[in-house]
Each structure stands twice: as structure tokens, then as C-alpha cells.
N, C-alpha and C positions, 0 to 999 in steps of 0.2 A: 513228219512230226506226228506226236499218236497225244493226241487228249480225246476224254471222252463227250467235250461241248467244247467249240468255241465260239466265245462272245465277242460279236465286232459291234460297237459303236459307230453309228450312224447319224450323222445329220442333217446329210444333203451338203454336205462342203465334199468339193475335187477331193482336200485331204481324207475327208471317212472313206471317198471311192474306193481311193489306191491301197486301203489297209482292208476293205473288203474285197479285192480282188487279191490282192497278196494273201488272206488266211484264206479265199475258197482255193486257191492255187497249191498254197502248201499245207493244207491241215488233209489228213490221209483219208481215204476215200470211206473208211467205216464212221469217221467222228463228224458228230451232227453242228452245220455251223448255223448260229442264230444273229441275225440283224439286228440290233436293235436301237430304236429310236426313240431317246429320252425326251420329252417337250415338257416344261413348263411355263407358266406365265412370269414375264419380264419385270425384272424388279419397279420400276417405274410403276407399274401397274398397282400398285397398294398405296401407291400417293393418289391426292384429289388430282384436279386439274386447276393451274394451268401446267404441276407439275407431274401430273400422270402420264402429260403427251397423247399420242394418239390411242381412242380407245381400245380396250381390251374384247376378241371374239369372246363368243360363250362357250366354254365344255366342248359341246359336242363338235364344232367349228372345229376349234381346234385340233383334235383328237382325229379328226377327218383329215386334215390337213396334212400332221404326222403320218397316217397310215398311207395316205397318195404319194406322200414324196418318199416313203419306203419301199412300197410296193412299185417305183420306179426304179430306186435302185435295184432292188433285189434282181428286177425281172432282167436287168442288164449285165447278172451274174452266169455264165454256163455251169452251172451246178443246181443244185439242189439247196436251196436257204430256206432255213425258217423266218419269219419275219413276226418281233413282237414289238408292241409301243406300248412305252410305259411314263409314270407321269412321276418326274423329281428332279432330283439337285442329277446332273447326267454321271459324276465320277460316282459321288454314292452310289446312284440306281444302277450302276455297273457293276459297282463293287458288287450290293448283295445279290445282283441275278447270278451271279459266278459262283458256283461251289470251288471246294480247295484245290480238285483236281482238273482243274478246267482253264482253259485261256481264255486270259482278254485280251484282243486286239482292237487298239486305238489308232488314228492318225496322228498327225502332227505336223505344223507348220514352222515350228523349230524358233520361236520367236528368240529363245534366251530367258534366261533365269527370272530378271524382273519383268518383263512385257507377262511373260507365263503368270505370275504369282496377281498380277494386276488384272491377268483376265479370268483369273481362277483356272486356267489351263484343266481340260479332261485330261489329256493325258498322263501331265505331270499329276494331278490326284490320283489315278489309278495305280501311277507305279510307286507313288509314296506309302499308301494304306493297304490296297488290294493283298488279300492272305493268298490270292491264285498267283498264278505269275501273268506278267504281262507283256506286251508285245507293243513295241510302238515303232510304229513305221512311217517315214520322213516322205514328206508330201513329192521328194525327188527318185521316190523308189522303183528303179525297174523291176515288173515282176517277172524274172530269171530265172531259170534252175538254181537249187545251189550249188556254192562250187568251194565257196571259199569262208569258213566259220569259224571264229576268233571268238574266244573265253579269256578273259580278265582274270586274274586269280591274283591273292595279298594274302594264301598262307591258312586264312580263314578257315572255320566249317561253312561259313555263307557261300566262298567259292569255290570249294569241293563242292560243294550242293550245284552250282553254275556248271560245272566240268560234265559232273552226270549229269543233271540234265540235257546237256548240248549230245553227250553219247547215248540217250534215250531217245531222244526227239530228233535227232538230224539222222536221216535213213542212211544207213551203213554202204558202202564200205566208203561214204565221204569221211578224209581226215579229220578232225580237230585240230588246229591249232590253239596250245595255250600261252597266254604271255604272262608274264608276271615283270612289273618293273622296280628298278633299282636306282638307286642314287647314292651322294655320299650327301652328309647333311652341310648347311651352311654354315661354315664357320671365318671368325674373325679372329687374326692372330695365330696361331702354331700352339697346337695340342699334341706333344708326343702319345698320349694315350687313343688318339684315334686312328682304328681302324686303316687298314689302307685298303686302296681301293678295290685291289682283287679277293677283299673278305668279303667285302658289300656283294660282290658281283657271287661269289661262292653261296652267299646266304640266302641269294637267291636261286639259286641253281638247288639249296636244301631244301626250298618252299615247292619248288617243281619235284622236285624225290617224292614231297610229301602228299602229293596229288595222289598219284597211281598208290600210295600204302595207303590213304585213307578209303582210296577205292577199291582196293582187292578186293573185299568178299563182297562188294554190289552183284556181281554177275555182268557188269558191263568191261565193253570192251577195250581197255587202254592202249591196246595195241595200236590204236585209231589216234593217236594223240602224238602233236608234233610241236613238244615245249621249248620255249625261247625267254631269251632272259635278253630285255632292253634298258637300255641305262634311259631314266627321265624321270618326271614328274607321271604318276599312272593316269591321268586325267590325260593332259600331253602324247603320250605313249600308244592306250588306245585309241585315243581320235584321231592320230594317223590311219593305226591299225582296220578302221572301221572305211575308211576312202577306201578301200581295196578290197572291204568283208561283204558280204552277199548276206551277212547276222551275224551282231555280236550278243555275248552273252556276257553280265555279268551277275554276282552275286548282291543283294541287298539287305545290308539289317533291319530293315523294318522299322526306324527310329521313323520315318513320316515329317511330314509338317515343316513347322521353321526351322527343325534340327538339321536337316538338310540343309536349307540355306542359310544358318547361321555358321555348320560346320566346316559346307565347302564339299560333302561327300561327293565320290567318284561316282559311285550309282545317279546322284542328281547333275552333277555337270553334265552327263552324259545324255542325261532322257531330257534336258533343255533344247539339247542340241544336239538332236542322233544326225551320224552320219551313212547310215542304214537302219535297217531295221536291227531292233533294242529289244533284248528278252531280258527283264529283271526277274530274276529269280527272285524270293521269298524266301527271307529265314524261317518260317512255320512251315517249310517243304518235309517230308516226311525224312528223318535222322537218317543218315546214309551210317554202315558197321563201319565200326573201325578195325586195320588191319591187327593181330595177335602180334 
């Protein structure tokens, strides 16, 4: 994989471990990775007592506290880390330590959509907002070679954006596979005007054509690409897909927040509940040409 920082979140949970041993592992040996330990004081803590609870260190305490339990992780990296601690909400202070061309790698305990949104989930904030792309990788993650890397695509410019990146960032001559999934819609009754089913299935085999045209003139490699058309629900489809992926990639609109979870998107079923490590592309990823 080639960025030129990547940011891993840290906070002394097993899950930060595995996602800072997974990016010192796979981020290539030129790109600088940084630790970083977000701390602030505990919401309780701006209530009196008896509802403040236990009292709050001072500044420096703390700040101590962050920097010992980083500078244990780190030291238990075989690589090279920078280690910085900084003091905010942790998905923000992630968000803006990361420029556009840089990764975040986050952990994740995989609670589910509402446990997530109840704990304020990092992960799930980074890959809702973050303008970089982000990386979240599942507290069950073996760190592997890769072998085996699946992109999501629905046709979009968000997953063309997913496609090259997976062929920029996963070292060559590994495949790609891409999937795109199909269904036919629900219907009640008999409509001679619908579709049958080997259109739906064609129209997705048109959304895979359109992968490799939208990416001729990148300079990357499509020859590398092994597209598949599966009948299901794309939510469904991938999270099989992902029990067998070493990293899946897909694309994200950037909508953030409740629009996720009010709309259901495949980008957020998925970063709830990664079944490997989750690279969400970003739709502010730099415009990929389109084919003449």
C-alpha cells in the first residue's frame, strides 16, 4: 500500500493493537506511520458531585498517562512509529490530523449500527466524515500477507474511485477482485413490463465493462481485475465476500451522520460490522479521466 502518513488511532484497547500492527505491517516501507493517542476528559467530569463521580487528574496527569500508554504500545511495534498525543473528541482529532492523501487506520470491535452510534464509535466517525480514506480493521484480524482483495462497485464514480484505489494501493501482481451485485426488484402480482431476469444480470455485467472504460487513461493496471456479477442484496453479497477477503474496498458518498443510518447505506452496514479489514474510499478522492 503507498500513502505518504498513516494515521492509526490508539487507545490502549487490544482493538487499537491489531489496527496498529496491521498498518505497520502493510503500509510500505517509505510511508511514515504515526500513533496517535487522542485523550480527553470524561463527560461526567463537568457535572458537580455527587454526579461527577470519581474525581478528574489534572492536565498534566493526564497527558502523562496518554503519552506512557503510547509509548507502550508503540515500543511493542517492529518498525519505526511516530508517536503523538493530542487532546479532543478522538474521530475529529483524527479526522484533522490526516491530510487528504493519507490514511486512517482505526480498530474496531464490530458492536453493530446502534451499540456504535450509542458509544459514539471512532471508527464509525472516521469513516462517515474523514475527507482521507480510512481503514478499519476488526478486532478478529489476522495480520497476513495479502492474498485475497474484493472492491464493491454499484456503477458509481465513488466505486471506480474504490477499484483504483485497491489497484494503486494493493502491491501488484496481486489480483483484484471486483463484484458488483444484482437482484430483481420485489414485486407483488405480474407485471408483463418487467425486466427478466437475465437483463438485471446483463446490466450488471454493463456496470463491470464500465469499471476498466472509466479507468483507461488512469495508467493503472486492469489487467489485475477479476469481475464477478452475484445475484443478492449488495450489503448481503459483500459480507459474505469479506469472510474469505484479507481487504475489502468499497466506495463512499460522503453523506456522514444520520444519513447513513437513516438510509441503510452499504458503506455503513459494512464499517458496523467489518468482516476484515474495510478501506472506505472517499468521494473528494482526486477525479479519476474518463475513457474518450
Amino acid at each position: 500500500m503507498s500513502a505518504s502518513t498513516v494515521i492509526v488511532g490508539v487507545d490502549g484497547s487490544s482493538e487499537s493493537m491489531v489496527a496498529l500492527r496491521w498498518a505497520a505491517v502493510f503500509a510500505p516501507a517509505d510511508a511514515k506511520v504515526v500513533a496517535v493517542r487522542v485523550w480527553n476528559f470524561p463527560v461526567w467530569s463537568a457535572f458537580p458531585s455527587p454526579l461527577g463521580g470519581y474525581p478528574v487528574p489534572p492536565v498534566e496527569e493526564m497527558e502523562t498517562m496518554a503519552s506512557e500508554q503510547l509509548a507502550t504500545a508503540v515500543d511493542m511495534i517492529d518498525r519505526d512509529v511516530e508517536a503523538e498525543v493530542l487532546r479532543g473528541e478522538p474521530a475529529a482529532t483524527l479526522i484533522h490530523r490526516a491530510g487528504p492523501d493519507d490514511l486512517i487506520v482505526v480498530g474496531t470491535r464490530g458492536y453493530g449500527a446502534m451499540r456504535d452510534w450509542l458509544m459514539t464509535s471512532v471508527s464509525t466517525g472516521c469513516a462517515a466524515h474523514a475527507e482521507s480514506t480510512v481503514i478499519v480493521v476488526p478486532s478478529s484480524t489476522e495480520v497476513d500477507p495479502l492474498q485475497h482483495v474484493v472492491v464493491g462497485v454499484d456503477g458509481s464514480e465513488n466505486s471506480h474511485r474504490a477499484v483504483r484505489w485497491a489497484l494503486e494501493h494493493v502491491p501488484a501482481p496481486l489480483p483484484v477482485k471486483v463484484i458488483t451485485a444484482w437482484d430483481t426488484p420485489v414485486l407483488y402480482g405480474y407485471d408483463p413490463m418487467v425486466p427478466s431476469t437475465a437483463a438485471y444480470e446483463e446490466a450488471a455485467r454493463k456496470r463491470l465493462d464500465s469499471v476498466c472504460a472509466a479507468l483507461g487513461g488512469s495508467g493503472v493496471d486492469c489487467g489485475r481485475l477479476d469481475t464477478v456479477t452475484m445475484r443478492g442484496d449488495p450489503r448481503t453479497v459483500l459480507t459474505h465476500a469479506a469472510e474469505d477477503a484479507d481487504l475489502l474496498v468499497i466506495g463512499s458518498h460522503g453523506h456522514g451522520g444520520i444519513f447513513h443510518l437513516v438510509m441503510g447505506s452499504v458503506a455503513a452496514s459494512l464499517v458496523h460490522h467489518p468482516k476484515c479489514p474495510l478501506a472506505v474510499v472517499r468521494a473528494k478522492a482526486e477525479p479519476i479521466p474518463v475513457a474518450d
